[in-house]
BALOBA-1460 file (C-alpha; in Angstrom, 3 decimals):
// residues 295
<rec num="1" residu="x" x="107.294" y="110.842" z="85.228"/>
<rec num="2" residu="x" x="108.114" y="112.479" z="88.692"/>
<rec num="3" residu="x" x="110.185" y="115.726" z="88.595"/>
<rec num="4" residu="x" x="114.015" y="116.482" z="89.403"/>
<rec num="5" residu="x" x="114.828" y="118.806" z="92.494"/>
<rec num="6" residu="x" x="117.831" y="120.198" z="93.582"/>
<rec num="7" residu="x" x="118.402" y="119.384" z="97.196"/>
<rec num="8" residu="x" x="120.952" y="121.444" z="99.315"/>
<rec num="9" residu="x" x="123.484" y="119.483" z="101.442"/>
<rec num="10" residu="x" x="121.962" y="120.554" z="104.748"/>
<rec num="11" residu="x" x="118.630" y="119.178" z="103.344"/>
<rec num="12" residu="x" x="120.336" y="115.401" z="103.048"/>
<rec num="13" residu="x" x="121.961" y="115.507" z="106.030"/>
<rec num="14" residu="x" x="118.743" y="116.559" z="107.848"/>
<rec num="15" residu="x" x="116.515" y="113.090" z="105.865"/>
<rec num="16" residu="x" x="119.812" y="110.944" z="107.161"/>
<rec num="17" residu="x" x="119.153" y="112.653" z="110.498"/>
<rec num="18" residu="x" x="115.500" y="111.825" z="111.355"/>
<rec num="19" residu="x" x="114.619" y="109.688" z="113.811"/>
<rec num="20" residu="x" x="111.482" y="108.096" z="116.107"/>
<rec num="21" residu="x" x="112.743" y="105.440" z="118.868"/>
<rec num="22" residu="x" x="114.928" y="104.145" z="116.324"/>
<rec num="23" residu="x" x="116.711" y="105.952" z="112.981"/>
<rec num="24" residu="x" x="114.169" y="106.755" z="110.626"/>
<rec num="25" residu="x" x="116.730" y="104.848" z="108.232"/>
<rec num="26" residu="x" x="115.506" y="101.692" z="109.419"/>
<rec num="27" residu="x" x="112.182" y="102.010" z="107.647"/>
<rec num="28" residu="x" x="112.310" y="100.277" z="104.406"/>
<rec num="29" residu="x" x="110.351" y="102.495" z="102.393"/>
<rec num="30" residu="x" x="112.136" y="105.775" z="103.701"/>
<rec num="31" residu="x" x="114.867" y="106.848" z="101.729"/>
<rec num="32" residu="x" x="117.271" y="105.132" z="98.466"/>
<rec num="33" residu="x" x="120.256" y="106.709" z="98.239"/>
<rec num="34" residu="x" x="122.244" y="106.295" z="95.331"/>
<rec num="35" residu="x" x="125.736" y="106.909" z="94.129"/>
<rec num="36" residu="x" x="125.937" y="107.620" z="90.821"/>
<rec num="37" residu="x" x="129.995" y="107.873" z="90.729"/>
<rec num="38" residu="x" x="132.270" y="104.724" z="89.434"/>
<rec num="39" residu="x" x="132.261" y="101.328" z="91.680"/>
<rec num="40" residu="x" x="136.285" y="102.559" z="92.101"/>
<rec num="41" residu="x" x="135.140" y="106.261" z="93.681"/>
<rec num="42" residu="x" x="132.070" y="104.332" z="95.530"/>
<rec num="43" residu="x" x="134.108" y="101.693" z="97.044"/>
<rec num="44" residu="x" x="136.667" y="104.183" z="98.665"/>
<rec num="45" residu="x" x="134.690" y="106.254" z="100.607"/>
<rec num="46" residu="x" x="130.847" y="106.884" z="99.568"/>
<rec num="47" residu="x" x="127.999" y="108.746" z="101.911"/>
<rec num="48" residu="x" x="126.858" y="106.903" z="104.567"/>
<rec num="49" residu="x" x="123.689" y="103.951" z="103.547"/>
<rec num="50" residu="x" x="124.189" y="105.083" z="99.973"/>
<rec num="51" residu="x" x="124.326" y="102.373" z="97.647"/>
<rec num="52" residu="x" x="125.941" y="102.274" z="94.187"/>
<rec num="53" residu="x" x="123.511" y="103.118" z="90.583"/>
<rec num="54" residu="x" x="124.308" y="100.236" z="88.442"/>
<rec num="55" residu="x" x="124.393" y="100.313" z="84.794"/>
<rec num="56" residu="x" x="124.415" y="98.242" z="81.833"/>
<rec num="57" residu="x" x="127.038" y="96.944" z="79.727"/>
<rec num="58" residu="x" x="126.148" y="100.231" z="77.130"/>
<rec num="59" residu="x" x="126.425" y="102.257" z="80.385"/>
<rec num="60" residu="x" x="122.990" y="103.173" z="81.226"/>
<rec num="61" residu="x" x="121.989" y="103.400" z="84.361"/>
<rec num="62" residu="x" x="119.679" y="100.864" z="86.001"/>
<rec num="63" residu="x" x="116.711" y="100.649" z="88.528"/>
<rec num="64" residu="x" x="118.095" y="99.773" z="91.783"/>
<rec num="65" residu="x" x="117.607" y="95.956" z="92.968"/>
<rec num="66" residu="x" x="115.288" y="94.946" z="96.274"/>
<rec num="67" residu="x" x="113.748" y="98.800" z="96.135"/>
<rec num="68" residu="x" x="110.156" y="99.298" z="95.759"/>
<rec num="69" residu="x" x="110.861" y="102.448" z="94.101"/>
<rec num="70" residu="x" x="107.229" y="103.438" z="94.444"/>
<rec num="71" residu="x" x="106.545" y="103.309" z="98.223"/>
<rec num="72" residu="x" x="109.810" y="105.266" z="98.990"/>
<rec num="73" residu="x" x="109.760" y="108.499" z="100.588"/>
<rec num="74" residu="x" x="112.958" y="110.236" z="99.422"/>
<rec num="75" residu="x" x="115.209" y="109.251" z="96.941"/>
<rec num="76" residu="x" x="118.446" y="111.091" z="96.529"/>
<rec num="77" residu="x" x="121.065" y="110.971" z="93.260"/>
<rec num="78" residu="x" x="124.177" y="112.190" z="93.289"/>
<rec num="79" residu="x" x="127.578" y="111.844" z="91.576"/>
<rec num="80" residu="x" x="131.016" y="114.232" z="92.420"/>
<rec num="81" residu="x" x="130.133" y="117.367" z="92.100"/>
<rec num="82" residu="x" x="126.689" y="117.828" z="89.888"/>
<rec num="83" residu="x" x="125.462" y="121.840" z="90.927"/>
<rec num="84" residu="x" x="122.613" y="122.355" z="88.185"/>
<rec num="85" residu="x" x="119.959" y="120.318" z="86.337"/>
<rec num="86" residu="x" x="121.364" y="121.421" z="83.467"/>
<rec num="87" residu="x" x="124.502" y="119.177" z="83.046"/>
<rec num="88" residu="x" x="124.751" y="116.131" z="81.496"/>
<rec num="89" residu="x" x="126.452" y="114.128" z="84.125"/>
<rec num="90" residu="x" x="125.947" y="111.123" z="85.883"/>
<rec num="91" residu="x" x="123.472" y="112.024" z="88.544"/>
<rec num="92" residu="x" x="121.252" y="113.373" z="86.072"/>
<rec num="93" residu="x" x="121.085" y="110.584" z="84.154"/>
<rec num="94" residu="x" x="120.532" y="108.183" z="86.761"/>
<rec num="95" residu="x" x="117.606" y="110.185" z="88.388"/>
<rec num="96" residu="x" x="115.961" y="110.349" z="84.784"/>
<rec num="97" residu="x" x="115.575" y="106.235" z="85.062"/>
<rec num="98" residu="x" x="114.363" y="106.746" z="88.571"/>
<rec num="99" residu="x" x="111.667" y="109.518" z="87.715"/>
<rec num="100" residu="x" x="110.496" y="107.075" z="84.900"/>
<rec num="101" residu="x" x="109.025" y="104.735" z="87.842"/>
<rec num="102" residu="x" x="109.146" y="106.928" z="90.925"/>
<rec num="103" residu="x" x="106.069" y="109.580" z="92.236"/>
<rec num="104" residu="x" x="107.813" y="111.906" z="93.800"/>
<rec num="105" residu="x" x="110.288" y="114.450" z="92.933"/>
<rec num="106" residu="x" x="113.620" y="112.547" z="92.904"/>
<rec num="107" residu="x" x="115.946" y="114.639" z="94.682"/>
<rec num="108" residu="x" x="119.721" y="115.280" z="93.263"/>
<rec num="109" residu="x" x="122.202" y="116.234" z="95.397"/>
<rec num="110" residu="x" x="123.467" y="119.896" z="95.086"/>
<rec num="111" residu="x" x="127.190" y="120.111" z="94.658"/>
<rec num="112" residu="x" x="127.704" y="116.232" z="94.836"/>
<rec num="113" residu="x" x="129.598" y="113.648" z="97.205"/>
<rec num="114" residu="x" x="132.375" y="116.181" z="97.013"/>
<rec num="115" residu="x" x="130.556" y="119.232" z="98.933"/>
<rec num="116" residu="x" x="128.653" y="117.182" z="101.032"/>
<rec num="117" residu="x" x="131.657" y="115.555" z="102.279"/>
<rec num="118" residu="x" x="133.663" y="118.634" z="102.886"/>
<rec num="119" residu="x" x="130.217" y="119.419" z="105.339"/>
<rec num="120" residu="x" x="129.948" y="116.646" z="106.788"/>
<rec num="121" residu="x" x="133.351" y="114.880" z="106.797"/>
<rec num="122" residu="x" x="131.632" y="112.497" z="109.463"/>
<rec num="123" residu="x" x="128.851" y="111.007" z="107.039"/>
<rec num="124" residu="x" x="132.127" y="109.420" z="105.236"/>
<rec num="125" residu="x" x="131.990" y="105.479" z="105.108"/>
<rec num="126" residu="x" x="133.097" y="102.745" z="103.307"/>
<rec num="127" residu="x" x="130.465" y="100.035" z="104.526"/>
<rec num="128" residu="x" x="128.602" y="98.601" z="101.937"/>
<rec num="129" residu="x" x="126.032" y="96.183" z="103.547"/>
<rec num="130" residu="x" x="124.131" y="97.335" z="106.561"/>
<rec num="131" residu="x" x="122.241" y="94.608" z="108.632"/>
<rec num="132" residu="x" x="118.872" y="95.745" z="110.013"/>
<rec num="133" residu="x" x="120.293" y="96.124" z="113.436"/>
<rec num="134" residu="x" x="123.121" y="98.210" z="112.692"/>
<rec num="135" residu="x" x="120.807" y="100.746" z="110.634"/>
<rec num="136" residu="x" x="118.223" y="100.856" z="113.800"/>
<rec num="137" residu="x" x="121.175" y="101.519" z="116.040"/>
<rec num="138" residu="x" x="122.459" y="104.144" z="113.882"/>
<rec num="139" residu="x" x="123.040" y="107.376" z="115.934"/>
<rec num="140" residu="x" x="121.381" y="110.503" z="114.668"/>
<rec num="141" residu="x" x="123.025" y="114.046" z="114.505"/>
<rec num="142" residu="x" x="121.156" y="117.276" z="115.830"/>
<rec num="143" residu="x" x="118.714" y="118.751" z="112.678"/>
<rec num="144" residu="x" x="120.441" y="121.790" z="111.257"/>
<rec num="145" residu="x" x="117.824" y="124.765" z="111.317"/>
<rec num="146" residu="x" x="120.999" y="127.343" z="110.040"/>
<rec num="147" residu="x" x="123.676" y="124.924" z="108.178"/>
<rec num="148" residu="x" x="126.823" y="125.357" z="110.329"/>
<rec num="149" residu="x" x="125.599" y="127.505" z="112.964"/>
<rec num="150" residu="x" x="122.241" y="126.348" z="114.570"/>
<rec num="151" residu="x" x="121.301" y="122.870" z="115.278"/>
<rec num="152" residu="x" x="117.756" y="121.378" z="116.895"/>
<rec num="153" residu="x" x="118.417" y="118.319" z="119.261"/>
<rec num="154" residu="x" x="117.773" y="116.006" z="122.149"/>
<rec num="155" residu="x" x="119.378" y="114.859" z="125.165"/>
<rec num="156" residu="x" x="121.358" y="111.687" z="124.051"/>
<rec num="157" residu="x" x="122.887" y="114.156" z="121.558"/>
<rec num="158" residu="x" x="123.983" y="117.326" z="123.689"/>
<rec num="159" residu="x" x="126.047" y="114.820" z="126.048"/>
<rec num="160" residu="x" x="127.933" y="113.382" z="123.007"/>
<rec num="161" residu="x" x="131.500" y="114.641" z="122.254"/>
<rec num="162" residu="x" x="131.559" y="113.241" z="118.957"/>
<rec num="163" residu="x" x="128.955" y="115.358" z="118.183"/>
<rec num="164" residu="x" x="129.950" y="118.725" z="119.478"/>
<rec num="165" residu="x" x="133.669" y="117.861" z="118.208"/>
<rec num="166" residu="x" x="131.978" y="117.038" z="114.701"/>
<rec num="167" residu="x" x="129.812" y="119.734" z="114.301"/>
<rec num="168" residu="x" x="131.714" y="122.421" z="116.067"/>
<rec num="169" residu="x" x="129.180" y="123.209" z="119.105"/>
<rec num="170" residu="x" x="130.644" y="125.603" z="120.779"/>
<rec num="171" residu="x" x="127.256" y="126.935" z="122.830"/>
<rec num="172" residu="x" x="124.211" y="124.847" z="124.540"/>
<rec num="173" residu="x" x="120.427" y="126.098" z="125.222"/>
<rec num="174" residu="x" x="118.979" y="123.264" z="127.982"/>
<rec num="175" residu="x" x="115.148" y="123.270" z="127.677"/>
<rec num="176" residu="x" x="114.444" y="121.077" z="130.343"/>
<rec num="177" residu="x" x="114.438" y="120.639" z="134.406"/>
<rec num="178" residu="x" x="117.932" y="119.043" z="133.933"/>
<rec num="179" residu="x" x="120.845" y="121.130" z="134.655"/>
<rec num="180" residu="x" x="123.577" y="118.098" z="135.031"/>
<rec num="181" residu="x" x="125.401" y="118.212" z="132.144"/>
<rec num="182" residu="x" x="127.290" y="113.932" z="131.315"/>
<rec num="183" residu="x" x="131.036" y="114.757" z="131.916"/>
<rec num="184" residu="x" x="131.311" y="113.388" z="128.362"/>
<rec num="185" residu="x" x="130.184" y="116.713" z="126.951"/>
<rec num="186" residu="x" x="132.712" y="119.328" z="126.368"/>
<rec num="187" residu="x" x="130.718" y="122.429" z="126.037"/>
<rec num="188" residu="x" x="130.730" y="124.873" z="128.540"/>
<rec num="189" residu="x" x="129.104" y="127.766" z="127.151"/>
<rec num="190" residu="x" x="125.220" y="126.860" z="128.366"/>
<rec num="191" residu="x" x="122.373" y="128.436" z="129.251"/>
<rec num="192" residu="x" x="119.887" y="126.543" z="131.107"/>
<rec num="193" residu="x" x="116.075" y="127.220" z="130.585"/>
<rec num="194" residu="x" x="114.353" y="124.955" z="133.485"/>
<rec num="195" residu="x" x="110.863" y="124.875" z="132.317"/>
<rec num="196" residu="x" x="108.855" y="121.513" z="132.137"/>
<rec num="197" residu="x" x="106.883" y="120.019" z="129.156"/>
<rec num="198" residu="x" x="103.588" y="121.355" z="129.936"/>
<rec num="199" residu="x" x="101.011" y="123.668" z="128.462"/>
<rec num="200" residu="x" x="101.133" y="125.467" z="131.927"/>
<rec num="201" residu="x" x="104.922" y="126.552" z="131.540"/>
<rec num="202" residu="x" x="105.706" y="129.833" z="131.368"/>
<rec num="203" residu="x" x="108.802" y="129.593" z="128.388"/>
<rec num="204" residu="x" x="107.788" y="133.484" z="126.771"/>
<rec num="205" residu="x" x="109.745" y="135.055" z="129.774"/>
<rec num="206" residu="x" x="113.168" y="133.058" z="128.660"/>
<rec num="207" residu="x" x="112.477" y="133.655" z="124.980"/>
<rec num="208" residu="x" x="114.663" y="136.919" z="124.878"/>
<rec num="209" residu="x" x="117.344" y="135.730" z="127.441"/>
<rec num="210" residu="x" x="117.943" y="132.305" z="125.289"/>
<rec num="211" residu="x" x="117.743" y="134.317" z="121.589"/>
<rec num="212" residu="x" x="120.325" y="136.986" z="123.235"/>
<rec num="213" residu="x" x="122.414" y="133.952" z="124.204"/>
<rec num="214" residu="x" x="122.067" y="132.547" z="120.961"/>
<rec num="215" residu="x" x="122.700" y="135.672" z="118.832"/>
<rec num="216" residu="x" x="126.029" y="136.171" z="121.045"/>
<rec num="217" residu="x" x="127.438" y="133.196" z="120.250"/>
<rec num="218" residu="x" x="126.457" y="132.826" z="116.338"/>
<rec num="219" residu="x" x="127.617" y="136.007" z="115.913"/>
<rec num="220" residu="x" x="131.019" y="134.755" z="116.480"/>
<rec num="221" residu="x" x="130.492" y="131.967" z="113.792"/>
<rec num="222" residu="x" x="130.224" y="129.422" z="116.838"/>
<rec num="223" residu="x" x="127.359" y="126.702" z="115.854"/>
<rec num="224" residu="x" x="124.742" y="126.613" z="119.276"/>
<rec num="225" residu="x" x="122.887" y="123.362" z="120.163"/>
<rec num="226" residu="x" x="119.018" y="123.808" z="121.088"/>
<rec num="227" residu="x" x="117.889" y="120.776" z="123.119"/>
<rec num="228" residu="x" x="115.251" y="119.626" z="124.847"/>
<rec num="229" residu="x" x="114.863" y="115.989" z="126.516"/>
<rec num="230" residu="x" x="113.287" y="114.778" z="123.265"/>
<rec num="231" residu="x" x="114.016" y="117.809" z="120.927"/>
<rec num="232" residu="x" x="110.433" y="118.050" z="120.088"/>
<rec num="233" residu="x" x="108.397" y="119.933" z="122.634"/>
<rec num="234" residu="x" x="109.974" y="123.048" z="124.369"/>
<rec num="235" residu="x" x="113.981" y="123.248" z="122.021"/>
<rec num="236" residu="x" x="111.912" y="123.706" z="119.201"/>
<rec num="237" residu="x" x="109.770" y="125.880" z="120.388"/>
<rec num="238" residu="x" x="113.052" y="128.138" z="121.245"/>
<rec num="239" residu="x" x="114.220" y="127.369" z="117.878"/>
<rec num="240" residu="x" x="110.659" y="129.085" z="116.410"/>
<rec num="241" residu="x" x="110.809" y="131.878" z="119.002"/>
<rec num="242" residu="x" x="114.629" y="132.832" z="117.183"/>
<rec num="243" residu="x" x="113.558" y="132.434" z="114.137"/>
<rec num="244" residu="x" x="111.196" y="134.872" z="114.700"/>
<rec num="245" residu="x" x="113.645" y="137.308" z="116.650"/>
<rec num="246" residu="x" x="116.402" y="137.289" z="114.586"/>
<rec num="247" residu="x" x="115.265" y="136.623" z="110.814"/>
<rec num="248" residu="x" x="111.981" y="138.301" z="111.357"/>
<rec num="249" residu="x" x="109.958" y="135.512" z="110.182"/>
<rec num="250" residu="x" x="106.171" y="135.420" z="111.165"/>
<rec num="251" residu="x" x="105.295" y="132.480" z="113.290"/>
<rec num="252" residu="x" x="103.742" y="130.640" z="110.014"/>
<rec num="253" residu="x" x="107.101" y="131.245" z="108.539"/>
<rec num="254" residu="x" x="108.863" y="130.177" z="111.486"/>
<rec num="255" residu="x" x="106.979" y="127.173" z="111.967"/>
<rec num="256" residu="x" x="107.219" y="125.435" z="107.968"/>
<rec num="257" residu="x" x="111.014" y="126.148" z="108.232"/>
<rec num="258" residu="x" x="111.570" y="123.996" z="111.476"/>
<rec num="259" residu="x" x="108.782" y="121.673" z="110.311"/>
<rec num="260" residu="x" x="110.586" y="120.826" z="107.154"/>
<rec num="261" residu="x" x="113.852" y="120.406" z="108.539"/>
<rec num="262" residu="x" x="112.374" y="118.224" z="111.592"/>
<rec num="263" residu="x" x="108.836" y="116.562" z="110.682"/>
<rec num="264" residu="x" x="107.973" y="115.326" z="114.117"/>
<rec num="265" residu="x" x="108.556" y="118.578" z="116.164"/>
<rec num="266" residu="x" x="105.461" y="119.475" z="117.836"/>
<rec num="267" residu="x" x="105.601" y="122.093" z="120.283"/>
<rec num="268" residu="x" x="102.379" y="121.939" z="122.996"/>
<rec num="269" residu="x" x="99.468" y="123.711" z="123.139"/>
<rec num="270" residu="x" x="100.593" y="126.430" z="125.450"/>
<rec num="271" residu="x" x="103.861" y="126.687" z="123.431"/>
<rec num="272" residu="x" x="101.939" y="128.086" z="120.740"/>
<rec num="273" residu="x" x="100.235" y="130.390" z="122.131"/>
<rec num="274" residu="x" x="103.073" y="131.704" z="123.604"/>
<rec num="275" residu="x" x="104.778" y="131.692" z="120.298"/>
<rec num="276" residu="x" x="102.004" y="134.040" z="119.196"/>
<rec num="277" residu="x" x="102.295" y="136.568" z="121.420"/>
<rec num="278" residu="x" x="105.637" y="136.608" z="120.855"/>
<rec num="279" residu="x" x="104.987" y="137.291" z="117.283"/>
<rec num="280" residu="x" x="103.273" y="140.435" z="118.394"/>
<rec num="281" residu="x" x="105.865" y="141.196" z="120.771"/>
<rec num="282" residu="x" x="109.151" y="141.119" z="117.822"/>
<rec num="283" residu="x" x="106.878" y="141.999" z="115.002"/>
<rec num="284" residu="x" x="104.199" y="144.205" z="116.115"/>
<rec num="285" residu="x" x="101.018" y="141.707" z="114.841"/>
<rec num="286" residu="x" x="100.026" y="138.780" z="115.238"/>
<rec num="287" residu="x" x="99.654" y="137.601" z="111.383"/>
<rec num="288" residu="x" x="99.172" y="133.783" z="111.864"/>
<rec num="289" residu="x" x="95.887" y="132.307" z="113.071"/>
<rec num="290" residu="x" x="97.145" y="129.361" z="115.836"/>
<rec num="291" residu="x" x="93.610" y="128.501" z="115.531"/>
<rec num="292" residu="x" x="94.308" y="126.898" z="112.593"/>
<rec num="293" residu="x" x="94.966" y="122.607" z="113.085"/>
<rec num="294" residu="x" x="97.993" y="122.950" z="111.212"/>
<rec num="295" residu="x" x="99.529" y="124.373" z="115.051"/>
């Protein structure tokens, strides 16, 4: 019988935010989401791909329909407002049935529909089928690295309005050789970092210029967008290189925080070596061994 986790908003929103070519949503065996609040709350307004727990005419909760429980990566319970494994409530009980069939932890969601909502007002829908096309067209968010204040992203995403209007962007950090910004985007606080995706690019000299930049601008509770063409490569790499400047993480630290909240980052070689020395450079050592295939 799997175990039940807690999972923060932030931590949902990032899963619903993962993508490849296509949303990460597409996949099949990727993630069940399941609403464990009436058919009457879940039909007018529920989080976005969530479908509704059934139950039984005694009331207990069933196994979802069409899901092979056991090959999917994340599955995520919630009800209104559920904020400990302690209660008794509806999410609970649902992701008991679940972790009678299901290998991993089954994930609850922290604070329910009703805080993840007020966070991410945007995430709101009422659709209750999805056709495969309409789930691999989905449009991913940025991946919050700080909920509400720093987000990790690509291109496509830094020249959407929606986006900055939904999650408040208010600053920029361009990673790339790009310096147009799409007339759709309504940001105009940006620095640009011109540097190229290659293990021969010198991005150390604009780490304290672009962790300034961001520092000045969170500081004011404005929420900055990191991007890079891709968002893999050289934002997150400026994403690690904060990380380390302003929370003091070690690199190792640095590196299984953006890692978890974006799986597929992958700075380049020369990135991390760079990231090293600049380990030694905030934090007077250089504690993690980049030797190691982990990096």
């Amino acid at each position: 019988m799997a175990d039940l986790v807690l999972c923060k908003p932030t931590e949902l929103y990032n899963i619903l935010n993962q993508s490849t070519k296509f949303s990460r949503l597409a996949e099949p065996n990727y993630l069940c989401l399941l609403d464990a609040r009436s058919k009457r709350e879940y039909n007018e307004s529920h989080i976005v791909t969530a479908r509704r727990a059934k139950q039984d005419k005694d009331e207990n909760y069933l196994l979802p329909e069409s899901v092979e429980l056991e090959c999917v990566r994340y599955c995520v319970v919630y009800d209104g407002n559920t904020a400990s494994l302690n209660e008794t409530g509806p999410a609970i009980k649902c992701s008991r049935v679940v972790a009678q069939v299901y290998r991993y932890p089954v994930l609850v969601l922290e604070g329910g529909y009703e805080r993840f909502s007020a966070y991410y007002h945007f995430f709101r829908s009422q659709k209750v089928f999805w056709m495969p096309q309409e789930i691999e067209e989905f449009l991913s968010y940025p991946i919050e690295i700080i909920p509400g204040l720093l987000y990790l992203g690509d291109q496509r995403q830094a020249n959407d309005r929606h986006i900055h209007k939904d999650l408040k962007i208010n600053a920029q950090v361009n990673v790339s050789l790009d310096p147009e910004k799409n007339l759709s985007s309504e940001v105009h606080n940006e620095l640009h970092i011109p540097v190229m995706d290659s293990c021969d690019s010198d991005l150390l000299k604009f780490f304290s210029r672009a962790c300034e930049f961001i520092d000045k601008h969170m500081g004011t509770n404005s929420a900055v967008l990191v991007f890079s063409k891709l968002g893999i490569s050289r934002s997150s790499t400026v994403v690690i290189a904060y990380l380390i400047y302003c929370k003091k993480y070690f690199l190792k630290e640095a590196w299984t925080h953006v890692l978890t909240c974006k799986p597929n980052m992958r700075p380049n070689r020369g990135f991390v070596k760079q990231l090293s020395e600049w380990e030694n450079i905030i934090l007077g050592q250089q504690s993690t061994d980049i030797a190691d295939p982990h990096y």
